[in-house]
C-alpha positions, 0 to 999 in steps of 0.5 A, a space after each residue: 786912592 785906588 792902588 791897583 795902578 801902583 800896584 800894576 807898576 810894582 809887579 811889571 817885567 823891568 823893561 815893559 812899555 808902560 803909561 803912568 797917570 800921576 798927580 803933581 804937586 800943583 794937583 795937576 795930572 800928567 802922563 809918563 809913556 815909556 819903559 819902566 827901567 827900575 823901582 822901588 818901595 815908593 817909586 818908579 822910574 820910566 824912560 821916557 823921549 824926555 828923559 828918566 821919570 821918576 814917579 811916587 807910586 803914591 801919586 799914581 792915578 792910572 796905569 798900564 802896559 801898552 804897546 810898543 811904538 809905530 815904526 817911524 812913518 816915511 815922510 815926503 822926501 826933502 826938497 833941496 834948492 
């Protein structure tokens, strides 16, 4: 397996905005998009909407820094009857 994406993941600032590609144990892939908020030797953990995600760099597949999100969009005013 490539390990230029996990070792992107062991040298990002704490804090960057990152997606990580990772392998589940069904072999199944899966995303985490947030902010990498700590690591260590075989893992990662990223702050994610759903919550901290911890990831075995092992397992990593693909990964990069990424940009910080839109501003929320201005939706249709809400129409109360």
């Amino acid at each position: 397996m490539n390990s230029a994406p996990a070792e992107f993941l062991r040298t990002a600032p704490i804090g960057a905005r990152v997606v990580a590609r990772y392998l589940l144990e069904t072999g199944q892939a899966t995303d985490a998009l947030g902010y990498l908020r700590s690591r260590d030797d075989e893992h990662v953990v990223i702050e994610t909407k759903r919550g901290l995600d911890t990831v075995v760099l092992a397992t990593v597949i693909a990964a990069k820094q990424v940009p910080p999100p839109p501003p929320p969009r201005a939706g249709r005013p809400i129409l109360r009857a």
